[in-house]
KOLKOL-420403 format. One line per field, with one value per residue: x, y, z of N, C-alpha, C in turn; residue in three letters. Coordinates in Angstrom, 2 decimals, decimal comma, padded with zeros to 5 digits, m for minus. Layout:
<recs>
n_xx: X/...;
n_yy: Y/...;
n_zz: Z/...;
ca_xx: X/...;
ca_yy: Y/...;
ca_zz: Z/...;
c_xx: X/...;
c_yy: Y/...;
c_zz: Z/...;
code: ALA/...;
</recs>
This chain:
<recs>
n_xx: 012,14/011,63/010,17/008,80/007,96/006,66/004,56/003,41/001,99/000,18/m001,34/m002,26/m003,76/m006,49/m006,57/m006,89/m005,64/m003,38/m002,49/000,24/002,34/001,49/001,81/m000,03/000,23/m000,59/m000,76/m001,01/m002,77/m003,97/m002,56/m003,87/m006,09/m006,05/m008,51/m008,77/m009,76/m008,69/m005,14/m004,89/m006,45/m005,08/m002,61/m003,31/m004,20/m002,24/m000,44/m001,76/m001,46/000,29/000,11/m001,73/m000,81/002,82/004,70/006,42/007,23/005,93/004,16/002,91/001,05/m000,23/m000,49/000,49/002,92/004,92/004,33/006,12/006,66/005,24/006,78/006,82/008,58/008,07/005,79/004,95/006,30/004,87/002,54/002,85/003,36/001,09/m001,14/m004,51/m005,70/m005,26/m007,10/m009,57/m011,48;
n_yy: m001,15/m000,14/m001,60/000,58/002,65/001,11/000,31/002,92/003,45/001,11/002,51/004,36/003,47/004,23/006,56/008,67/008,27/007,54/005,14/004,84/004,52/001,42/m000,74/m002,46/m006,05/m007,00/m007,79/m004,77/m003,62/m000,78/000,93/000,81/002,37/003,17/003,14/003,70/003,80/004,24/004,12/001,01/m000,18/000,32/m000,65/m003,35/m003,90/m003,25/m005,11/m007,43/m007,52/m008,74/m011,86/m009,70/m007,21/m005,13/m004,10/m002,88/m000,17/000,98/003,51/004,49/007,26/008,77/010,84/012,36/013,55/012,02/009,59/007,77/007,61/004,87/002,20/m000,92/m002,98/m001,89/m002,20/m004,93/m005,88/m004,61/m005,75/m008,58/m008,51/m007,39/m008,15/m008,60/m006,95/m004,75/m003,30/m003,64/m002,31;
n_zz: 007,45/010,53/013,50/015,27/013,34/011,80/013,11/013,90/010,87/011,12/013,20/011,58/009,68/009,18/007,46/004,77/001,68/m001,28/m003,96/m006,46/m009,45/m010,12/m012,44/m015,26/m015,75/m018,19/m021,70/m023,66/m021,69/m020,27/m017,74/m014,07/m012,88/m009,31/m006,77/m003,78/m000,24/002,09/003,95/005,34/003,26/000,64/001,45/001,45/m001,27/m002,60/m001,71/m002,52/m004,85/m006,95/m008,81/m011,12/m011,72/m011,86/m009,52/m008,60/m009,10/m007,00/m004,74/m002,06/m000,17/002,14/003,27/005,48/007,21/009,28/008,62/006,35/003,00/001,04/m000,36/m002,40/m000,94/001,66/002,19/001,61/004,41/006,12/005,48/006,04/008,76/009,84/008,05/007,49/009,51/008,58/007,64/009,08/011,77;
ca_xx: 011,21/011,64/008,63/007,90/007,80/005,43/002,98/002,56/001,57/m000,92/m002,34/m002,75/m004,68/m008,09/m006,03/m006,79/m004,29/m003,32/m001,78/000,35/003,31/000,53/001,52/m000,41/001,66/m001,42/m000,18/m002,15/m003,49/m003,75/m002,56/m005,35/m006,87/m006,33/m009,52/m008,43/m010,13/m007,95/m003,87/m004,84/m007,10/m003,89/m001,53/m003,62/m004,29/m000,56/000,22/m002,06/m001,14/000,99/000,77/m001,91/000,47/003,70/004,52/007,93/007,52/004,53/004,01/001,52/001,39/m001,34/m000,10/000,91/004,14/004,87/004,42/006,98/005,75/005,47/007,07/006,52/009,16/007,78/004,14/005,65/006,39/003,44/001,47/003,50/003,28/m000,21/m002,16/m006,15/m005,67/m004,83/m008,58/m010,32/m011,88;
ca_yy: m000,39/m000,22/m001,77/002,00/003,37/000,43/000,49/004,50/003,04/000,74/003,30/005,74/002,99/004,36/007,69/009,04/007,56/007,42/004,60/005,09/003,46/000,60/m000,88/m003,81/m007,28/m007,79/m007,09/m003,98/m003,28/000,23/001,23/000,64/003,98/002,89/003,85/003,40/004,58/004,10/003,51/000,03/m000,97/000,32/m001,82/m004,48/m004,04/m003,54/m006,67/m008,56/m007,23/m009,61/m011,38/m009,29/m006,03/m005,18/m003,02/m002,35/001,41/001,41/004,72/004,64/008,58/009,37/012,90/012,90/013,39/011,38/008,68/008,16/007,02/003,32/001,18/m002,49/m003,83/m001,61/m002,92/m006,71/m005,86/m004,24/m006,74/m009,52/m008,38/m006,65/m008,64/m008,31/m005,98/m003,33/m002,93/m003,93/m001,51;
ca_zz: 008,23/011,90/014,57/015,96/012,03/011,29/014,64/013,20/010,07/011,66/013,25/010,80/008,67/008,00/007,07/003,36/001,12/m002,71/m004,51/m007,75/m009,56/m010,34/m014,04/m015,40/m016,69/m019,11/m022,61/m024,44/m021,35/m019,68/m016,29/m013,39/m011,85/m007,99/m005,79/m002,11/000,70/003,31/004,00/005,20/001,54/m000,30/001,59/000,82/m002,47/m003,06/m000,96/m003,15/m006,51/m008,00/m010,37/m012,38/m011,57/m011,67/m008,30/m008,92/m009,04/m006,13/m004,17/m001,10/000,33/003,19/003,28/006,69/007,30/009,97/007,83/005,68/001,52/001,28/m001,68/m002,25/000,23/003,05/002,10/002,61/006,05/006,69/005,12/006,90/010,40/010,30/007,51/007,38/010,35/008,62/006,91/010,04/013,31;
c_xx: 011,22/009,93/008,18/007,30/006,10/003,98/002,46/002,01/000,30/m001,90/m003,26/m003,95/m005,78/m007,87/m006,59/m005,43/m004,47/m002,09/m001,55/001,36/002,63/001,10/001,09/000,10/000,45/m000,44/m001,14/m003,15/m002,87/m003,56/m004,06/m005,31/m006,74/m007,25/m009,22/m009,17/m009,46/m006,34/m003,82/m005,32/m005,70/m003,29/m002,12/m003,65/m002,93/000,13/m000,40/m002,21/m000,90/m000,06/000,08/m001,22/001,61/003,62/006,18/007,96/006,78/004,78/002,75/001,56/m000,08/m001,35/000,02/002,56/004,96/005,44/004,81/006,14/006,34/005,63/006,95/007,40/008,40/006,37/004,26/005,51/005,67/002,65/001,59/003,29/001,77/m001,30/m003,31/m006,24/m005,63/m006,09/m009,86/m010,33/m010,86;
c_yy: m000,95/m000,47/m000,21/002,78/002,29/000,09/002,05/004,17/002,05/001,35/004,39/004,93/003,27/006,14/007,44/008,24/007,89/006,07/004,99/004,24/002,04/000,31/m002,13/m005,14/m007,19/m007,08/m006,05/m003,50/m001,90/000,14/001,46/001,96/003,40/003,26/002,81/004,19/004,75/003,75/001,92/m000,85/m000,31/m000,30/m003,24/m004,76/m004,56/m005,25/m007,68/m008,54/m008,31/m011,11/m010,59/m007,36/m006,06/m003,79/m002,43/m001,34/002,16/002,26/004,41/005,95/008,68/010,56/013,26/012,85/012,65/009,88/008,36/007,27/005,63/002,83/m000,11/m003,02/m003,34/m002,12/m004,59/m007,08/m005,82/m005,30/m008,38/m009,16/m007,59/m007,67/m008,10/m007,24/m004,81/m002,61/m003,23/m002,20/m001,48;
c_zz: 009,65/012,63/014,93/014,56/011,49/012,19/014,06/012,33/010,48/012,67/013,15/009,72/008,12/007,69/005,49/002,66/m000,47/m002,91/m005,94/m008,36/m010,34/m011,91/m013,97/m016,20/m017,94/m020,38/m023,38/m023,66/m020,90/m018,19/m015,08/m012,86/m010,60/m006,99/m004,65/m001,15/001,94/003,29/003,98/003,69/000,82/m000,01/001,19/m000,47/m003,26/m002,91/m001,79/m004,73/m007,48/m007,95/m011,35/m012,79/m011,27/m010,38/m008,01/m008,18/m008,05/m005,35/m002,90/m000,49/001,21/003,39/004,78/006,83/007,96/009,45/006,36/004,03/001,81/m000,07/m001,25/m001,05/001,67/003,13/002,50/003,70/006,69/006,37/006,14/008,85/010,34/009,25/007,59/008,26/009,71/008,33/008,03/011,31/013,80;
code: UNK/UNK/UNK/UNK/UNK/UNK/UNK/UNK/UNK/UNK/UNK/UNK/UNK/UNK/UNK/UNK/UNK/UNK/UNK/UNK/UNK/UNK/UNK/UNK/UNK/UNK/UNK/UNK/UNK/UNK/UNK/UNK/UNK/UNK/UNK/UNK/UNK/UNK/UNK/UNK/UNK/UNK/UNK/UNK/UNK/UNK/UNK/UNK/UNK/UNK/UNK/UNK/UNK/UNK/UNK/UNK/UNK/UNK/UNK/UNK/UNK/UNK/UNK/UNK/UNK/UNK/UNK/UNK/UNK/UNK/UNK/UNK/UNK/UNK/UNK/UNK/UNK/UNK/UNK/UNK/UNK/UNK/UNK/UNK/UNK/UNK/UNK/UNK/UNK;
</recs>
């Protein structure tokens, strides 16, 4: 993910969002329901998944187009260069 792709992403953060993909390592357990309110609380969440989720298969979608769907590596990045920011004013 390119700096201009990921500055859009930081400032689409308090955009609508959905996380999915979400499975849980526990054994016998069920998949978590994700309630996000925002692009930035999903990247976080995502970013701070592991270890009681596996994020393998993770999806982040804001429904803008613009902004392209986010899987775990691009959440890394984001998480790595924007941190706490992303859930903040």
């Amino acid at each position: 993910m390119d700096r201009p792709v990921m500055a859009s992403v930081f400032r689409m953060r308090h955009a609508p969002a959905t996380v999915s993909g979400v499975r849980s390592t526990g054994q016998g357990q069920a998949d978590p329901a994700i309630r996000v309110h925002s692009l930035g609380e999903a990247i976080r969440f995502v970013a701070n998944a592991y270890p009681n989720y596996d994020i393998g298969t993770v999806a982040i979608d804001c429904g803008d187009p613009s902004i392209p769907r986010l899987g775990s590596l691009e959440v890394r990045a984001l998480w790595r260069e924007y941190g706490e920011r992303l859930t903040q004013e």
